[in-house]
Structures are given as C-alpha cells and as structure tokens.
C-alpha positions, 0 to 999 in steps of 0.5 A: 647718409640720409637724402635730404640734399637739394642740388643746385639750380635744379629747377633751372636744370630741368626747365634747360633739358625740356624732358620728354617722358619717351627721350634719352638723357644723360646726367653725367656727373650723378653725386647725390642723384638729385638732378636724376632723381628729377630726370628719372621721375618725369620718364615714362618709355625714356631712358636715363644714363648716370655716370660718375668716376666715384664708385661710392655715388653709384653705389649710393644711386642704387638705392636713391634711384630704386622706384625708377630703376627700369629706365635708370643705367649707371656707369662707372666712367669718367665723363671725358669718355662719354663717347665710349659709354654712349656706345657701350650703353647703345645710344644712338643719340641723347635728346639731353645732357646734364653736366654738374662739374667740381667736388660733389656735396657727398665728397666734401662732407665725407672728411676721410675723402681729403677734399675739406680744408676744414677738416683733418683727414689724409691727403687724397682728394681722388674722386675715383679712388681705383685710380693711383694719383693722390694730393700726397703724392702731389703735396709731396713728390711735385717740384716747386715749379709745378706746385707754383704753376697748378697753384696759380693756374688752377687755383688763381692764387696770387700766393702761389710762389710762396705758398710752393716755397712752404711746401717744398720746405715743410716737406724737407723735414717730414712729409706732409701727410695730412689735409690740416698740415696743409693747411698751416703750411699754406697760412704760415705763406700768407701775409696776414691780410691774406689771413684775415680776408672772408674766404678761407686762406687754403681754399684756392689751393685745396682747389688747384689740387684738387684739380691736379689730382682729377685732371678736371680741366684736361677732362671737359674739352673731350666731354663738350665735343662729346656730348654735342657730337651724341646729342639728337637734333634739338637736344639740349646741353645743360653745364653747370660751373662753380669757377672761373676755370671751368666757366671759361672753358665751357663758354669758349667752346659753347661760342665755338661750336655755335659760330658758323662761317669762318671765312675772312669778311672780304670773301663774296662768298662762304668757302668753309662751309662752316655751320653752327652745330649749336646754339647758345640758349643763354646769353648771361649764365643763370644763376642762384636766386635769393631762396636757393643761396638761403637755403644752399650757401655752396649755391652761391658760385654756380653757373649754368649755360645751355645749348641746343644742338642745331637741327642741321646737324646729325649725330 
C-alpha cells in the first residue's frame, strides 16, 4: 500500500512531545508510521521505540521507517506491557509518548481484516492476528447477556438488548459468519428511524466488538500508569482518542495523577504526603481544525490531551 496517508492532529502531536534531536521517544500505537516518521526525522543521536500488536504494521514500518533506521526500534507488543518493553528494549526514561488509540487506518481499509461494516469479509476484527479471540466467536458463542452488556457499554447503543436478541436468534439457524450478515442482523433490530439517522446503523456495534475482541479498554490503565511511570522529569505524554469510552478514561486518570494532596480540607496539615506526578497541559482536548477534517473525515472525532511529567518526580 502506497504512503499517502496524513495521521491525525499530527502537527498538534509534534508540537505536544517538544522533540528534541538527542531524546528518547515512544509512539506506542505505530499503524501507518505517520506520527514516527515525523519523530524519527527530527532525531539526530535520540532514540525512537515503535510498538503495535499488528504484526502487519511492523512489518510495513520497516520500509516506511528506512532513512531512519539507525534510531528506530520496533516491537511487537501490546502497549499494556509498555513497562517490559521499556526494559527490554533498555530505556532508562522516555523524554515523550505518543498514544494513537482505536482501529488504524490500515486495518479498517483492509476489508479481509473484519473491521469494516461497509465491506463483506469474515468476522474477525483481531488487530494482532497470533492471538485466538476472534468477533466469531463472540458473535457466535457469547451469551445474550454478554452481548447485550459490550453493546451498550462499549458501543453506547441504546439498542443494545434488541440487537443481542437478533443475534442469539440468527445464530440459532446458522452461524453468523460474516461481517455483512452482521450487519442485516443488527438493521433487522432497529426501528426504522434508527436506520434513517447519518451514522451507520451498525457502527456502535462494530465498535463494541471490536473492543471486546482487543480488550482495548482493560489495556489503557496499565498503559497510562506505565507510561508516566517511564517518563524522564519534564517528559511529555500525548493521547489521542476517537471516543467517549477511551476519552473518559484517559481524562480521569490524567486528573488523577496531577492531583496532589488527598487529605480532608479540615486537616491543618498535608499527612498523605500525596503530590502531582503530572501536569495536565490541556485543559479542553484539542481538536481537528477545518483543513484536517476536509482533508481526513475520520479526523472528526479525535481528541488529544497532554501531560508532563512533574519534575519531582523520577522514573
């Protein structure tokens, strides 16, 4: 696949890590290189860690990463084990993180990948395709409770009970086998206003499953503690989200970590000991501008917020 994609709020993401050419980075969520490519080329003696759980995007970074090579590492992990490849890969401390969450452009454009409910493939939706659960088998072996609770907690659809009921029928006469039966399954649930609404009727589901598949929200505390944890004093933290999920729990943890002392407000005196080991360098997450979201429609949901690690605290 030709390199022609621009990645999201990449210019606000380069500004938010304040690179410099002798520092350490981490892009934790490589895809299609764009974010990297842009570390990589401001580095002169710095260092570049790329990590991604889809075999294919490393793959494909050795060729988009070539002229920078000499400064590039890239590892196959999950980044909820950031700390162990951290250490494997013998960083002391990160002077900035980079975090592009969700399905990458890569993975939805590849219709035999199963992310796209716009094209037919078979259900999978694995971004690392070594490990063993696939949307099959949660379409076809999860109970209607199950399905009913990752549709309407992951997926924020308020058709959720209905749409399980569809699928535990549907599947009674056959299995539901690919990403297009699905998707009639999930229509035949909805009332016809749902059907008539601008988003596509199946796209909170796809999510929801999607996000059962990966354990994409069960994987972002451990990153989060991890990442300030192996952040040098000063370092920058950059997270970008696309939805309400993901955004809520990298807000919390941000406001989390940057609260200092814990102890009730009648206490003369701080006991706890408690201190920032952040600071939050976005008070509203930014956003796509007109240009981007013109140029790059999937823009159009994507936040970024950003930290710094505070200087009293070493890695």
């Amino acid at each position: 696949m030709e390199f022609t994609h621009k990645p999201v709020l990449l210019e606000e993401c380069i500004q938010a890590l304040n690179i410099r050419p002798d520092g350490v980075y981490v892009d934790g969520t490589l895809g299609r290189a764009g974010h990297s490519r842009e570390i990589a080329q401001r580095l002169t003696t710095g260092r570049l860690i790329c990590i991604d759980r889809d075999m294919a995007a490393i793959d494909a970074a050795k060729e988009r990463l070539a002229p920078w090579l000499d400064r590039v590492t890239l590892v196959h992990s999950n980044f909820s084990e950031l700390g162990g490849v951290l250490r494997d890969a013998g960083v002391a401390g990160a002077d900035g993180m980079l975090f592009d969450l969700g399905v990458s452009s890569p993975q939805l454009d590849d219709a035999a990948r199963g992310f796209s409910y716009m094209q037919d493939a078979p259900l999978d939706m694995r971004m690392d395709t070594s490990v063993p659960l696939t949307a099959r088998e949660v379409v076809n072996e999860w109970s209607y409770e199950e399905l009913r609770r990752i549709l309407y907690d992951y997926g924020e659809e308020r058709y959720a009970p209905a749409i399980a009921k569809a699928i535990v029928r549907a599947r009674e006469d056959k299995p539901v086998e690919t990403t297009l039966e699905l998707v009639d399954i999930i229509k035949s649930a909805m009332p016809p206003a749902a059907l008539r609404e601008k988003q596509h009727p199946a796209k909170r589901s796809f999510q929801a499953i999607r996000i059962a598949v990966n354990g994409e929200l069960d994987a972002l505390p451990p990153m989060l503690k991890s990442a300030v944890d192996g952040l040098n004093p000063g370092g920058r933290l950059a997270v970008i989200t696309f939805h309400s999920l993901e955004d809520r729990i990298v807000k919390r943890a941000m406001q989390d970590m940057a609260r200092g002392c814990t102890c009730p407000p009648e206490f003369p005196v701080c006991v706890c000991g408690k201190k920032p080991r952040i600071k939050v360098l976005t008070r509203k997450p930014i956003v796509s501008g007109e240009a981007e979201l013109a140029e790059n429609p999937r823009a159009r949901s994507a936040k970024l917020r950003v930290a710094e690690k505070c200087d009293n605290f070493d890695i």
